[in-house]
ROVOKE-452275 format. One record per residue (C-alpha): x, y, z; residue in three letters. Coordinates in steps of 0.05 Angstrom, whole numbers, plus 5000, padded with zeros to 4 digits. Last residue first. Example, Ala and Ser with C-alpha at 12.3 -4.5 7.8 and 13.67 -1.06 7.14 Angstrom:
% residues 2
527349795143Ser;524649105156Ala;
***
This chain:
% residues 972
208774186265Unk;210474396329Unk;204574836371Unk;206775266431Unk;200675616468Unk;201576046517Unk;198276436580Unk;197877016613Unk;197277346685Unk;198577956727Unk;197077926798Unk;194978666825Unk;199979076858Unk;197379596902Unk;199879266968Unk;198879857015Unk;205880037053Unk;204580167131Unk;208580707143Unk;212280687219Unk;214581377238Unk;220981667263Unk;223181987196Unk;221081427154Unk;220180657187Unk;218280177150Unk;211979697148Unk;212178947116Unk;210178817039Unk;206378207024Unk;204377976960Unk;200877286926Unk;200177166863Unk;205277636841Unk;206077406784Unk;201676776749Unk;204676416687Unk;200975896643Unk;203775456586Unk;200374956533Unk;204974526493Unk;201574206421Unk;205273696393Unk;201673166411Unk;196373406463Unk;196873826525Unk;204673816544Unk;204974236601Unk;209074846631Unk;206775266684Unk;209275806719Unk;207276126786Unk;209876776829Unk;209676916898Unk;211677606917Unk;214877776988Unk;217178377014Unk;222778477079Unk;223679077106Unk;224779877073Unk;229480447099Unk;229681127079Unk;234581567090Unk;233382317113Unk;238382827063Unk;232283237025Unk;227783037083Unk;231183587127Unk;229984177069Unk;234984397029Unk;232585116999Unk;238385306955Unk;242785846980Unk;244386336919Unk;238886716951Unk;243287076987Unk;246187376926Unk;241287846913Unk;239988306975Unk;246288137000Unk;246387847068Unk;248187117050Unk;254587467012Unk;257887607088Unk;260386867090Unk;263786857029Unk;262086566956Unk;267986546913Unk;268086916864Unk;268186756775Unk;269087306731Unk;261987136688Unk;260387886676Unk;253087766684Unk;254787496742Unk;258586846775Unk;258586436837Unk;263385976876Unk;262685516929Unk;255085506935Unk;250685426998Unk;244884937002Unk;250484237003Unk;246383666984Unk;247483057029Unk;246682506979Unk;239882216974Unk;238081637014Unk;234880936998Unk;236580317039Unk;233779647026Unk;232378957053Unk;229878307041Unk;227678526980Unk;223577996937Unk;222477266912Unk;219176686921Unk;218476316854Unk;214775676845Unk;214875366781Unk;211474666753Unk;214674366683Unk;210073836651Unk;211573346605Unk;206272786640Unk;211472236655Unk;216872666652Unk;214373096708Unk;218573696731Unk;218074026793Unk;221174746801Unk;222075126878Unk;225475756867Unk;228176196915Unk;228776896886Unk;233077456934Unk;234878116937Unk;239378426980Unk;240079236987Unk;244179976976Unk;241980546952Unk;245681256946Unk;242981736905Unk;245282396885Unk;242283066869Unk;247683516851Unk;253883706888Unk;259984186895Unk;254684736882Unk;257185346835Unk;251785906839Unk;249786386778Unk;248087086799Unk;244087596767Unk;236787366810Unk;231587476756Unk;229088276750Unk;221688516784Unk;225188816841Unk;227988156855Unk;226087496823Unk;226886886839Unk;229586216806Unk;235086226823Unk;241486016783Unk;244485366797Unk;250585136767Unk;253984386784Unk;260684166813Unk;264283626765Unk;264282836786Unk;256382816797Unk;254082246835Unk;250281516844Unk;253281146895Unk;250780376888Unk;250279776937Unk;248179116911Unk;246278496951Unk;244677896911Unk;240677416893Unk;239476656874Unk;236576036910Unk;234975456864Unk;231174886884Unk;229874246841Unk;223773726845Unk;222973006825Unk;219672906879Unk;222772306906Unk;228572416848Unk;230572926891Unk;233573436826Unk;240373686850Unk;241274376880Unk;243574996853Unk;245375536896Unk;247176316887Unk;251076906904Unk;251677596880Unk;255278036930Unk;255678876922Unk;260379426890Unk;257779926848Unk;260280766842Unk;256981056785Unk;260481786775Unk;256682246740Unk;261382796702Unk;264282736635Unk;260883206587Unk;255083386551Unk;252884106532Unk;246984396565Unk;245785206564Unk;242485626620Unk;241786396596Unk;243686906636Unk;240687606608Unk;243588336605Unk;238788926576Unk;239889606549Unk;233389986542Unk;230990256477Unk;228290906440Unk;225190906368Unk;228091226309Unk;232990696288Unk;227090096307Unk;224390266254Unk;215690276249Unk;211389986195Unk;208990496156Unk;202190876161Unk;202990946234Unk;196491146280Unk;200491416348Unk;207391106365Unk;208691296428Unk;209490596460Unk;214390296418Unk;220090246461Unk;225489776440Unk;229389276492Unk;236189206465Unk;240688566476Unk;245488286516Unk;246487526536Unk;250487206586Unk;251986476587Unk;250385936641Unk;252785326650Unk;248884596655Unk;251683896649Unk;248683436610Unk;251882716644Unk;256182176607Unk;260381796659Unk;266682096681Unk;267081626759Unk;266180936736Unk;267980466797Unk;265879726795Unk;266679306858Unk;265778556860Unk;264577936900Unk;261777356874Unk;259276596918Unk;257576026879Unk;253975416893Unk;252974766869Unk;250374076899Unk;251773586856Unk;255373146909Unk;259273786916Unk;260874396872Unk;263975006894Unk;265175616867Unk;268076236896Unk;268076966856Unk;273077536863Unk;271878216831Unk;274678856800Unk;272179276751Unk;274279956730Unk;268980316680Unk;272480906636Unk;266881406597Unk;270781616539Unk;272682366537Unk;269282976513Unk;273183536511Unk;271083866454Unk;264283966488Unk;259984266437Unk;255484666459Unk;254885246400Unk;250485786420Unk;247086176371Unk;244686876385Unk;238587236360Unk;237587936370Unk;229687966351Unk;224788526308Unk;216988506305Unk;213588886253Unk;206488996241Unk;203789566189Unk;202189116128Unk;197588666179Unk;193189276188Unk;189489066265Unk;196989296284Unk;202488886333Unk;209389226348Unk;213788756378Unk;221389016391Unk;227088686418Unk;224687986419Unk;230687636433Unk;232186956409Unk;237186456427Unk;238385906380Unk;240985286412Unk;246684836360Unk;245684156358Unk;249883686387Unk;256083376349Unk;259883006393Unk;253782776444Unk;249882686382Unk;254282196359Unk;255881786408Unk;261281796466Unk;265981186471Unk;265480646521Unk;271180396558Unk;273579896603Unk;279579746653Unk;279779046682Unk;280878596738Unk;279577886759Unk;279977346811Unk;277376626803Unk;277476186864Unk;274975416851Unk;272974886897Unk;270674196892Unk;268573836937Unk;268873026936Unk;263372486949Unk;263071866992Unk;263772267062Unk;267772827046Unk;273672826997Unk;277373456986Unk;278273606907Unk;284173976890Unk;283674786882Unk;282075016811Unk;284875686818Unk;283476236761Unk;286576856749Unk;283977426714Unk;286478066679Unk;284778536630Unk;289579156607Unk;284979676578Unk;288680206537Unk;285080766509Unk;288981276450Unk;287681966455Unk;289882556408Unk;282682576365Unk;279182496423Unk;280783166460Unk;277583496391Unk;280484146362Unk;285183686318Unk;277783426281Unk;275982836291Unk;275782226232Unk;278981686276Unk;277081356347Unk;282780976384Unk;283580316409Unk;288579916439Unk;286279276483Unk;290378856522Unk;290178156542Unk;292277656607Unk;287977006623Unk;290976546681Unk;288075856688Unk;291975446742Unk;288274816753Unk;290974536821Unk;292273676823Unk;299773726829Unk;301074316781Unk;296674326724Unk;297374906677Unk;292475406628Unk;294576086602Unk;289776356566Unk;292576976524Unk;290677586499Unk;291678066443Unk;287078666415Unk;287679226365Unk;281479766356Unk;278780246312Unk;272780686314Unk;268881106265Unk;263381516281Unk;261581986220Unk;261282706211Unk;254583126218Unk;252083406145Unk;247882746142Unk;244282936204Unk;240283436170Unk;238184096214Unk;231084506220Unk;232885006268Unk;232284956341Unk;229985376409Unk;223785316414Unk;219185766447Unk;214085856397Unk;211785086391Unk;210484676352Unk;213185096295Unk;208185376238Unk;211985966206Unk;218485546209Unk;214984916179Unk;218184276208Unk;224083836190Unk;229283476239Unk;233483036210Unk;234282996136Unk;237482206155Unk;245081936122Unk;247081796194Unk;253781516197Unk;256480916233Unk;262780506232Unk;266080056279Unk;272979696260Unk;275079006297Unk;282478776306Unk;285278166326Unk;288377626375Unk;286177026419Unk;292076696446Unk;290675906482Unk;297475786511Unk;298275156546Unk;304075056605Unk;307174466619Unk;313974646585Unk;311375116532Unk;305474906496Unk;301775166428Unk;294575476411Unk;292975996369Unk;285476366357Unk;284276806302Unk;280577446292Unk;278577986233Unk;271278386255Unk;268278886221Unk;262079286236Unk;258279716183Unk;252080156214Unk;247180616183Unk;243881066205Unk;237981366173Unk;234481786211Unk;228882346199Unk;225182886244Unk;217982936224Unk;213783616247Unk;206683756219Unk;204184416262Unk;196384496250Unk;194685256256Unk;191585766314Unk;193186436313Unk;196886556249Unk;204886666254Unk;207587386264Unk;214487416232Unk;221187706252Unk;225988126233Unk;233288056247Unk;239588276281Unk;244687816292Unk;246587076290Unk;244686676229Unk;240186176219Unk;233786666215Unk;226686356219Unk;224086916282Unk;217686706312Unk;212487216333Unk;205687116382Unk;199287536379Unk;194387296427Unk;192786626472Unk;196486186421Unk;192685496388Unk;197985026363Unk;195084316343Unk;200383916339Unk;201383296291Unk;208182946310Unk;212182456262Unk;218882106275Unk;221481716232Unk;226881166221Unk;229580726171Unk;236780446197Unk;240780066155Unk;245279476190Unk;251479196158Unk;255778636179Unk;261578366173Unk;264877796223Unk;272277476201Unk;275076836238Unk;281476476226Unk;281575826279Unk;286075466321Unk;292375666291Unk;298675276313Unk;296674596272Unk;295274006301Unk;290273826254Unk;282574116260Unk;283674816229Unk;277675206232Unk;276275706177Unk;270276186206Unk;266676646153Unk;261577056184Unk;256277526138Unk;251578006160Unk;245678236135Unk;241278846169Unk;235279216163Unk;233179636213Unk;225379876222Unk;224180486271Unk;217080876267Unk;214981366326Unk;207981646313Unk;205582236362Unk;199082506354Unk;194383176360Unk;188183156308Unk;182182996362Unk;182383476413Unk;179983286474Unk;171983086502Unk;174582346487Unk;170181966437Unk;177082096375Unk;181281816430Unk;187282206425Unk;193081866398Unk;200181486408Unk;204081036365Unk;210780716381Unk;211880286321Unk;218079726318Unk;219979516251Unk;226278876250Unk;228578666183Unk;233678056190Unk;238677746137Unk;243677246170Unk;249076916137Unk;254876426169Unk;259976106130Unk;263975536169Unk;270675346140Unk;273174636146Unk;279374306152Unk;281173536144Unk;281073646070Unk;277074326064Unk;269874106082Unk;265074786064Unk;259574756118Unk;254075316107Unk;249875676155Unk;244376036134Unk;239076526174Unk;233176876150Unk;229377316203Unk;223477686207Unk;221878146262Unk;214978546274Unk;213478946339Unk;208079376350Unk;206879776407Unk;200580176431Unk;197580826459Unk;190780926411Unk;187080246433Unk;186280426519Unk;181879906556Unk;187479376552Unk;193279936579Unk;199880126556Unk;198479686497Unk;202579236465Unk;202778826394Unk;207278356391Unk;209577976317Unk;215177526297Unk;217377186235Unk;222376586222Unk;227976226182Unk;232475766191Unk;237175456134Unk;242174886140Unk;247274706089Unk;252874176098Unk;248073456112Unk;243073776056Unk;238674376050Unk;236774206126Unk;231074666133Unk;229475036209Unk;223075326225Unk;219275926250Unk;213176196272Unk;211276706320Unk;205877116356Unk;204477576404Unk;199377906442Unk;199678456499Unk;197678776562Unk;193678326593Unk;196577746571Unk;197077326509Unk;201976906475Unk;201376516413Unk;206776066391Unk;208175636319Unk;213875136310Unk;215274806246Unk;220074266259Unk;227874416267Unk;233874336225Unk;240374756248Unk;241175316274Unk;237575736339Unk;239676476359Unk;245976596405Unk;245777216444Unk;251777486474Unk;250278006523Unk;257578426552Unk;257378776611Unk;257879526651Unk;262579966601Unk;263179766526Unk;267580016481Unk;270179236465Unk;270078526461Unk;276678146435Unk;278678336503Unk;276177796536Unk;269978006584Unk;270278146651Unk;264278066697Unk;256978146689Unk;256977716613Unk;249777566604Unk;249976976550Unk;244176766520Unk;241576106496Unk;237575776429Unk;233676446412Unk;228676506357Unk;222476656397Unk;226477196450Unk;224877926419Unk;228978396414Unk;225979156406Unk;222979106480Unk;230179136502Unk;232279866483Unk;240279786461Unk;242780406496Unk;240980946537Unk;243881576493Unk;237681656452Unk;231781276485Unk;226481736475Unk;219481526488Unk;218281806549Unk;219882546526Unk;216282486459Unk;209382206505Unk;209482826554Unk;205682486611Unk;200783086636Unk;193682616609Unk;188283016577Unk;189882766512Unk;197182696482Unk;202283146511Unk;208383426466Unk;214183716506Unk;219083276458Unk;217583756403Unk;221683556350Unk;222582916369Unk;229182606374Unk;232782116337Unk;240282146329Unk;243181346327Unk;249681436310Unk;252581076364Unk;248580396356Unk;248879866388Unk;247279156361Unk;252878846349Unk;252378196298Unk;256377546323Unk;250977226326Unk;246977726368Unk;251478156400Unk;248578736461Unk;253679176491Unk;252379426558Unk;255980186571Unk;248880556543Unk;245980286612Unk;251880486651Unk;252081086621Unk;244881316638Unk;247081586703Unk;243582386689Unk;237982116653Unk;234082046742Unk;228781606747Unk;234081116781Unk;238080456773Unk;237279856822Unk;244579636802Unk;248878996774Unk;246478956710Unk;241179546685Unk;237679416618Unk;233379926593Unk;226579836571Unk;223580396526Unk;216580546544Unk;209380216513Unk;212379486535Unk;212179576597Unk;212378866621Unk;209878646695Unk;217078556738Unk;220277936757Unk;226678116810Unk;234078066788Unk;239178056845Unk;243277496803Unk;239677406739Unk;233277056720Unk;229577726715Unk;233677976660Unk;230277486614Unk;223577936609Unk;226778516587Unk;228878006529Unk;220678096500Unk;215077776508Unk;218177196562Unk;213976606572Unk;218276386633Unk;217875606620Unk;219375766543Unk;225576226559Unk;229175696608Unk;228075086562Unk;232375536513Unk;237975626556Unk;240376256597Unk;247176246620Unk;250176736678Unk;256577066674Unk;263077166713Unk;269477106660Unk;273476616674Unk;269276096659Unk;264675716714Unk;257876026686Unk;252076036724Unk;245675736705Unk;238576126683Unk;233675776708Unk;229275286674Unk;233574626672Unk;231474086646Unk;237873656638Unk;238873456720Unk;232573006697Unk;236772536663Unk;240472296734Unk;234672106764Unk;234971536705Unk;229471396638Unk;231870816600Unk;231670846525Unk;229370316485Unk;231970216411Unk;227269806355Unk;230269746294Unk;227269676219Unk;232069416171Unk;232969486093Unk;239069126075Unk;246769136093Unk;247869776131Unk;252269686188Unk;250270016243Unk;253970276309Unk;250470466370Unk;249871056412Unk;244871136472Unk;242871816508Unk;238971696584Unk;232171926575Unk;228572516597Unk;231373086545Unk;232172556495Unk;238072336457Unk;240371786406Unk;246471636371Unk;248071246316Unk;254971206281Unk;255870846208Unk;258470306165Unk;256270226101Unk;252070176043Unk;248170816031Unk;242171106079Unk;234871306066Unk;233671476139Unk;226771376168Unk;223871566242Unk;218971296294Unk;215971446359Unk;209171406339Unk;209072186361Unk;215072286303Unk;222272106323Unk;227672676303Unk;232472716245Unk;240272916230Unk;244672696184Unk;252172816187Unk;254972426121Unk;262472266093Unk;266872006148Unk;261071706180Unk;254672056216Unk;247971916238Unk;243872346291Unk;237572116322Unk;234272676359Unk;227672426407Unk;222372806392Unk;217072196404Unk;217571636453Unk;212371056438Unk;211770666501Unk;214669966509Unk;214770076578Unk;222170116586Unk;221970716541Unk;220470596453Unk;224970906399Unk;222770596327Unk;228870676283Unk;227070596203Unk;233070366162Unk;231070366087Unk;238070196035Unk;240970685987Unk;245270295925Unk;251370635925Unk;254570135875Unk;248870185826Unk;249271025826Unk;256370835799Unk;253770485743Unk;248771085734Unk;254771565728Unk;258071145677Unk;251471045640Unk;250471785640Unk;257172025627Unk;258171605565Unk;251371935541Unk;254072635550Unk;259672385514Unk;255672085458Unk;250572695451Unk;256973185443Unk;260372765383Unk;252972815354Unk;252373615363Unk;257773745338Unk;257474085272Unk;249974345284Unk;250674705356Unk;244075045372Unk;240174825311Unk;242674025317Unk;242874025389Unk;234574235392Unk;233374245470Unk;226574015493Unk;229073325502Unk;235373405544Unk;230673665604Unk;230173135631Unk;237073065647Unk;236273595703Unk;231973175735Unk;237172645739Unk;242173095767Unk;238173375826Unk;236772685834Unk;243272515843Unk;244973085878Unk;240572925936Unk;242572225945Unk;249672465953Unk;255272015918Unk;258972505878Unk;264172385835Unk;261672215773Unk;256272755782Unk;261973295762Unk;260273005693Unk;252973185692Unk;254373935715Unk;259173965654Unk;254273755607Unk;247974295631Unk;253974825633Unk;254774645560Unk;247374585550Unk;246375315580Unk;252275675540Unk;249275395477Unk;241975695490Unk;244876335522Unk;249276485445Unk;255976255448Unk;261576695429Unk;268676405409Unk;
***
């Protein structure tokens, strides 16, 4: 039978007020009861005449039954009022109730109280505060109450603020950053965090360039290592956030803005470098998790370490925060809903806005994320399943042009626009009986990527210049652009991203031994749906490049699959903890072509690590505890997109360029070539870590102790060859007042031979790490209430090409380039190695809510040298490209002897730097109510001690100026 909407609403209206018989929920009750209301605007007799009085008495029926049993639940007023020992109001303190049937949550206001409208019953109180010791109680609602609880402040409380990032005691090495952490260092953006690790050093933001993240290494200027960057995988909630099909590139990437030399595309492009940190910002996160070691093996195609980021859930007040400093302003608000004890909502929005300097308005960064997060409880008899969904939209705005009062041109700029919208969606069954599975867990999620780049160039050419538009390789004809003209470029992405995730988690005993197995698979795909790069052919950028308009959506898509297994092995054996964790990863990618080296590999990485939990030795009145985790494992990060499908480089030769005053009479003719450099032998970059880390823990004294070695020798690198060209060389020189345009079939020519440098990418910069991280936590003295933390590290890092390297020279002979490519067995290398340190003195006072920061931290030494470049080649080539090997008697030819590079004695000297100091301050207070006011000072004080450089003491000039900001936090 049909029903029209008006039927079909009242029935669902009826059978909505029946399932209310069995629910005892405060909030459905009055959902319910409202939507009884409504029963009086709806006309039963016209919408369903020949029953509409049976239907009146059942719904009726259901009422008064459901009322009856509204009567039994009766909700009753219990107000807490939290005081301390001095009777004093304590507000935000978290009172959690929960039975069988409710989980409610609510915190204290600033008289210190908070109201629960609870059913008959008996319950489970508990009470926490971050200074107070935690108290749980159990109540049996009766009648209304109101009920005074005290909480005792103890030494031992104050261990619980803790504003430095802590280390983790898991298998895997990592350090923890908690929320109390972020707001004492006033972070504006996650670059900011990576200070608190081992060997990490404050730095003052740059917010107008991509910021890379670099674990375990000092890094260098050079994009030849950037693997090691591009190897760290970034998951927020589950949700990667790499992306290997991310293509943009400028058009133009030589473009300068202004008077200044800094070529603004160049410095802004962060293809093949990873997850850029400015982009996530730090408001919204609860703790972070920066994974140096070896991860579990559920976590792959990543090189260097493994960031989990875990953003906040769960009901919260309103919280506003403004931030400035002298390079930027940002703000935030957020807040957490509880829909009901099973359904909690958070949601929030974030904006920065940078500049590269205070005094300049036309080189900035803008930043704006919103977020809406859900997380749903579904109660399946004794099991549950979790659901988990996040939307987010993310826009970040690189925008750079000329000052419109500056003597410069006025129309040139450079406007780099990124937004990503993603939603992803985590289901998580959890068995709680004794069942062999743990857990069934599947992660989606899909990210869209809307990004632009757009460049306005102002072209104005000395004289006549040609362009040739032709996609094909050959002969062609050419055009003569105007003079001067506006060039409007855009290059266009839209990736898009779709990660998948299927995992569970089993746990069962044999003999005295636990198995905790983690197994699964995960699928990566990414495709780029963008127009890519677009621009006028008559009105290029510029005349000497060497592209065609191309759309990304033609290029194939990245898809990756992988198969993982491990298990936790845990035992105790006479007071030792025996943890041992053994897994294996499979994965492959799919969709190459045969012609691909890819497309026949499969990449196994066996993980290992054992830990020892050695028993506790007794000293004095307190034991020691010692544990000795060892670990190795075999990584790999896959190659992106545009390093599998690069563009193709156009070659082209004028061979004739005959310019007349009568526009109908010029003709200018080119040989074009195209060049294809793809490298079909591309292989995964492969990372081998190894390590061995102590921890010990006495009397609450901690310490730890790491050592670890980390050897990738085929990271990414462009590596450079040379290809010969020929082509004719037409002389036009005797033509005497044409009347026709002239042929180059009638006119005489010159053979000519060029070599040509291409760049394809391939597998050849080895990053060789190995170094000590170590680090101590003390107690808090509860004399001063004060905590010190000592943290660093001492890294040393080989930075080097795998594969030799061509050279041709740039000389000339005779009027004609050098015609001889050398082959060096090395490139410009770096070798650094160093100990850093950050001693930090922190006082907190719970009687005024204030945190107080002193950081001392610097090199205490480090060693910079350059590998010792080779000048003479092993091998050269010609136009002919046979390849020789380059003897003695070649540095006396009249060409190839300058196949020997110019290595001067500073290319290979070392330098070596002392000790530097920088003193920086934080501050953390509680101003009024809700209302937390923050202050940070770096480098408030510097000293940096002479070196020595070739023989000769340099006397280093502190040119760092303190850089300062402050916060404001506000809760509603």
């Amino acid at each position: 039978m049909l029903y029209s909407f008006p039927n079909t609403y009242l029935i669902i209206l009826y059978i909505s007020i029946s399932k209310a018989l069995y629910i005892t929920s405060l909030n459905y009750i009055r959902l319910i009861k409202y939507s009884f209301l409504l029963l009086p605007r709806i006309n039963l007799n016209k919408m369903y005449p020949q029953r509409s009085t049976k239907f009146l008495l059942q719904l009726l029926f259901s009422f008064l039954f459901f009322q009856l049993q509204a009567q039994e639940k009766e909700s009753m007023k219990i107000q807490f009022h939290l005081v301390d020992d001095f009777k004093k109001d304590l507000p935000n303190v978290s009172i959690q109730i929960s039975n069988d049937s409710i989980n409610n949550f609510n915190l204290t206001n600033e008289q210190g109280k908070a109201t629960f409208q609870l059913n008959k019953g008996h319950y489970q109180v508990q009470f926490f505060h971050v200074a107070y010791t935690g108290k749980k109680i159990q109540l049996e609602v009766i009648i209304n109450q109101e009920i005074e609880i005290a909480l005792q402040q103890e030494n031992n409380t104050l261990e619980e603020v803790i504003i430095t990032a802590t280390e983790g005691k898991d298998l895997s090495t990592k350090s923890i950053i908690n929320r109390k952490a972020m707001e004492h260092l006033q972070p504006s953006s996650f670059a900011d965090l990576m200070e608190l690790l081992p060997g990490g050093l404050a730095k003052s933001p740059n917010l107008t360039n991509p910021n890379k993240v670099l674990i375990r290494e000092f890094g260098t200027e050079s994009n030849q290592y950037n693997t090691s960057s591009m190897g760290v995988q970034f998951v927020m909630d589950g949700q990667i956030l790499n992306s290997d099909v991310d293509m943009l590139t400028a058009v133009n990437n030589t473009q300068t803005i202004g008077n200044g030399n800094i070529r603004v595309a160049q410095k802004l492009e962060n293809n093949n470098q990873g997850v850029d940190m400015r982009t996530i910002p730090t408001n919204d996160i609860e703790s972070v998790e920066v994974i140096r070691g070896i991860p579990t093996v559920s976590y792959g195609d990543l090189t260097s370490g493994l960031i989990l980021i875990h953003r906040k859930s769960g009901q919260t007040n309103w919280q506003g925060r403004i931030k400035t400093d002298g390079f930027s302003k940002s703000y935030y608000l957020g807040k957490g809903f509880s829909i009901n004890p099973t359904w909690d909502i958070n949601t929030s929005i974030d904006y920065l806005n940078a500049q590269s300097d205070p005094r300049d308005l036309y080189e900035n960064y803008h930043r704006v994320a919103a977020s809406i997060r859900s997380k749903k409880t579904y109660n399946h008899g004794i099991n549950k399943l979790i659901w988990k969904s996040n939307l987010d939209y993310n826009i970040n705005l690189d925008n750079s042009k000329v000052d419109p009062d500056s003597g410069y041109d006025k129309t040139d700029y450079f406007k780099n626009n990124r937004q990503k919208i993603s939603l992803s969606n985590n289901l998580e069954y959890i068995f709680t009986d004794n069942n062999l599975f743990k857990n069934i867990k599947l992660t989606t999620n899909i990210r869209q990527g809307i990004e632009n780049i757009d460049q306005r160039i102002f072209v104005q050419h000395n004289g006549p210049t040609s362009v040739s538009i032709t996609t094909e390789e050959g002969v062609n004809d050419g055009y003569f652009p105007e003079i001067s003209f506006l060039s409007y470029t855009r290059t266009e992405g839209r990736p898009i991203d779709i990660n998948t995730k299927l995992e569970t988690n089993l746990q069962f005993n044999t003999h005295f031994i636990q198995h905790n197995i983690e197994a699964g698979l995960d699928f990566k795909y990414g495709h780029n749906y963008g127009r890519g790069e677009m621009f006028d052919p008559l009105k290029p950028p510029s005349t000497s490049s060497s592209l065609r308009p191309r759309s990304y959506k033609d290029i194939p898509a990245n898809q990756n699959l992988a198969l993982f297994v491990g298990d936790k092995l845990q035992a105790k054996i006479n007071n030792h903890d025996l943890n041992l964790y053994g897994g294996m990863r499979v994965s492959k990618m799919l969709g190459l072509e045969e012609s691909y080296a890819l497309s026949k590999k499969v990449f196994v990485e066996p993980r290992l690590i054992f830990q020892w939990g050695l028993p506790e030795i007794t000293i004095g009145k307190h034991a020691l505890k010692t544990d000795i985790t060892m670990g190795y494992g075999e990584l790999f990060k896959q190659p992106t997109a545009i390093m599998l499908y690069p563009d193709k480089i156009y070659k082209d030769f004028i061979q004739l360029s005959y310019y007349h005053n009568n526009p109908d009479l010029r003709y200018v003719n080119y040989m074009t070539y195209i060049d294809d450099v793809t490298n079909k032998d591309l292989l995964a970059a492969k990372n081998i870590k190894k390590e061995i880390r102590f921890d010990f823990s006495y009397a609450k004294h901690e310490w730890f102790i790491t050592y670890f070695d980390e050897n990738m020798a085929n990271g990414f690198r462009n590596d450079t060859y040379f290809l010969s060209h020929s082509y004719r060389r037409y002389d036009a020189s005797n033509i005497i007042d044409p009347t026709e345009k002239p042929s180059i079939d009638n006119l005489p020519y010159e053979e000519r031979t060029e070599l040509l440098s291409r760049s394809q990418h391939a597998n050849g910069s080895g990053t060789h790490k190995k170094g000590i991280e170590f680090g101590y936590y003390s107690p808090r003295f509860s004399t001063l209430n004060t905590k010190f933390t000592l943290t660093g590290a001492w890294f040393k890092v080989d930075y080097t090409n795998t594969i030799p390297v061509h050279e041709k020279p740039n000389r000339s002979q005779n009027g004609q380039s050098i015609p001889y490519v050398g082959i060096y067995k090395n490139d410009v290398g770096y070798l650094q190695s160093g100990l850093n340190y950050n001693f930090i003195v922190d006082t907190y006072l719970p009687s005024l809510d204030m945190n107080i920061s002193t950081s001392f931290q610097g090199v205490l030494f480090k060693d910079e040298e350059r590998a010792n470049r080779e000048a003479a080649p092993t091998h050269y080539y010609g136009t002919d490209g046979m390849i020789q090997p380059f003897l003695d008697s070649d540095r006396n030819d009249p060409y190839k002897r300058w196949l020997v590079r110019d290595v001067s004695a500073t290319d290979n000297m070392s330098k070596h730097y002392n000790f530097d100091m920088r003193v920086n301050l934080k501050i953390t207070k509680r101003i009024y109510r809700e209302v937390r006011a923050s202050l940070f000072v770096d480098k408030l004080v510097t000293y940096y001690s002479p070196y020595t450089f070739n023989g000769n003491k340099v006397y280093r000039k502190d040119q760092s100026d303190p850089y300062f900001g402050m916060e404001l936090t506000y809760n509603f």
